[in-house]
C-alpha positions in Angstrom: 26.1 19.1 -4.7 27.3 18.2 -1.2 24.2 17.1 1.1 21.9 16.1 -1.0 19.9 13.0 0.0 17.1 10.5 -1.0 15.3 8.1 1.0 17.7 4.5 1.2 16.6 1.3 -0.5 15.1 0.2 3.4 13.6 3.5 3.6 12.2 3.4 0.5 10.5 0.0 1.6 9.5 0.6 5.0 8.1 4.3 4.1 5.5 2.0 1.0 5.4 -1.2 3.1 4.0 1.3 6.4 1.7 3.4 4.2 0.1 0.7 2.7 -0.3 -1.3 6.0 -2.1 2.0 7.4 -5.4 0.8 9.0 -7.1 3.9 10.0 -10.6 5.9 9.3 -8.9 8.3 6.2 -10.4 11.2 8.3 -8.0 14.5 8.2 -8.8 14.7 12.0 -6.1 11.3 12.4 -3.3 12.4 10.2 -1.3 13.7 13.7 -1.4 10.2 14.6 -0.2 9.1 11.1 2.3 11.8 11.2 3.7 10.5 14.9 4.0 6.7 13.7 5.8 8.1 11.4 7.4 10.5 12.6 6.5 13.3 10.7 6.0 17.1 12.0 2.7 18.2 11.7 3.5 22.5 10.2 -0.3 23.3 9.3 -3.4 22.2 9.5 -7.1 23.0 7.7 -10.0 21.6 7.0 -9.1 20.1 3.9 -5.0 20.1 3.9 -2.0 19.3 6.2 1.0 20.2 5.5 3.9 18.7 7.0 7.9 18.1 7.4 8.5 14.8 6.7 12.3 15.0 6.5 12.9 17.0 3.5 11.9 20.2 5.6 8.6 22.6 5.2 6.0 21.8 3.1 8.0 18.4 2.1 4.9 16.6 3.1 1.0 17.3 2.5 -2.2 15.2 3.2 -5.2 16.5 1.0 -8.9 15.7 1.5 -12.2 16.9 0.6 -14.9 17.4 3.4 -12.6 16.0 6.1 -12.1 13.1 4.1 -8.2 11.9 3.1 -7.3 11.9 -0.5 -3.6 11.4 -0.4 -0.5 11.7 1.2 1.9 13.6 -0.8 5.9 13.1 0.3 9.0 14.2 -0.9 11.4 11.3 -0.8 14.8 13.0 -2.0 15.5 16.8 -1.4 15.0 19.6 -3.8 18.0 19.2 -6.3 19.5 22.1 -8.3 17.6 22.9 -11.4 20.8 22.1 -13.4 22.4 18.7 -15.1 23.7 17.7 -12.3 20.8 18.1 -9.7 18.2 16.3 -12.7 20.8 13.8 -12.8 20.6 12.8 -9.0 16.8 13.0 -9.2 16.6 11.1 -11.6 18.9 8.4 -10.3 17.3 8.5 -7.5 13.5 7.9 -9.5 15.1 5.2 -11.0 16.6 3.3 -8.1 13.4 3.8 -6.0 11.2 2.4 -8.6 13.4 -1.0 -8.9 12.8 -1.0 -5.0 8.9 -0.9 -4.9 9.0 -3.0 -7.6 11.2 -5.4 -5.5 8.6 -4.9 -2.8 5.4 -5.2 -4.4 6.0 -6.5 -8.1 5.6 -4.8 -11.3 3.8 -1.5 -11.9 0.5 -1.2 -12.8 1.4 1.8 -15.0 4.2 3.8 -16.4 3.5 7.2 -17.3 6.6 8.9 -19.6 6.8 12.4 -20.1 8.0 15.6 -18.3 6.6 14.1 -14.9 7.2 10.7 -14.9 5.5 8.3 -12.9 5.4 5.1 -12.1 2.2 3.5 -10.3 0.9 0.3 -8.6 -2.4 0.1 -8.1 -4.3 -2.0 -5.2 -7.7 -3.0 -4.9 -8.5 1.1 -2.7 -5.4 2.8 -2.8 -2.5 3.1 -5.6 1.3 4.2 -4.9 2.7 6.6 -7.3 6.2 7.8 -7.9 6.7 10.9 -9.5 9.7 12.2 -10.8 9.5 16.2 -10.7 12.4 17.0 -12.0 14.2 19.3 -8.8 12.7 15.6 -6.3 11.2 13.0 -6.2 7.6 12.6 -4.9 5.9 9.8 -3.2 2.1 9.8 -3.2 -0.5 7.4 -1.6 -4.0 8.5 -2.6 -7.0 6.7 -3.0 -8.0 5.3 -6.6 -11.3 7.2 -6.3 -9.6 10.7 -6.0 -6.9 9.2 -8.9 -9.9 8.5 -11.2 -10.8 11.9 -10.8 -7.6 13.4 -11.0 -6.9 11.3 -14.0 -10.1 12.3 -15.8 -9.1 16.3 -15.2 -6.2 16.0 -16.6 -7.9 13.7 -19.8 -10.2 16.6 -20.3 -7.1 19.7 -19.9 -5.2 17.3 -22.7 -8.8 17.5 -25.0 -9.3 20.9 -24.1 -12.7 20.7 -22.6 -11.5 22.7 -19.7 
């Protein structure tokens, strides 16, 4: 598996530490300017949904909102890994090395979520981080706790059945 990559331990930390230092309006309309601090390449653009390349190539990035309003910023942090031993191996390596760094950075999670997609989140008083490992990478998301409420509650009500 020659070439694969993951964010670095300083990555890891100035990619969280620069999200959640982010003052800006949450609009869709700023997210080229998000995407130039960080430098990110803007690849489409709607009213609700930006995808980008931030380093992982197409689509490894997306920012999704709801009436021009940011939700989250969805990043791949690792490229896509074979769908074999070996490539879950290096994702989840690399899940587990990342976590121990945000944890380094900002303390203990708020959450750990087990299962096929694990996750590990830390919550602050607007906004959570959450690290997801997806089996073929390794996803970064910043999203506001409103929109995680929501998304949370969905997924309560798929698990009961009620949807």
């Amino acid at each position: 598996m020659t070439g694969w990559r993951a964010l670095t331990d300083d990555e890891i930390v100035e990619l969280t530490t620069g999200l959640r230092s982010l003052d800006w309006s949450w609009q869709l309309q700023d997210v080229p300017a998000i995407a130039a601090r960080f430098g990110w390449q803007v690849l489409v653009t709607r009213p609700d949904w930006v995808m980008l390349d931030c380093g992982f190539g197409l689509s490894s990035g997306a920012v999704e909102g709801r009436d021009g309003v940011v939700e989250s910023i969805k990043l791949m942090v690792t490229d896509s890994a074979s769908e074999d031993a070996a490539g879950r191996a290096l994702v989840r390596d690399a899940f587990v090395s990342m976590a121990d760094t945000i944890t380094g950075a900002f303390g203990e999670p708020t959450a750990r979520i087990p299962g096929d997609v694990a996750q590990i989140r830390w919550a602050f008083p607007e906004t959570t981080l959450r690290l997801k490992n997806l089996a073929h990478t390794v996803q970064l998301t910043y999203q506001t706790n409103a929109s995680l409420a929501a998304l949370d509650r969905s997924i309560e009500f798929e698990r009961q059945g009620l949807v």
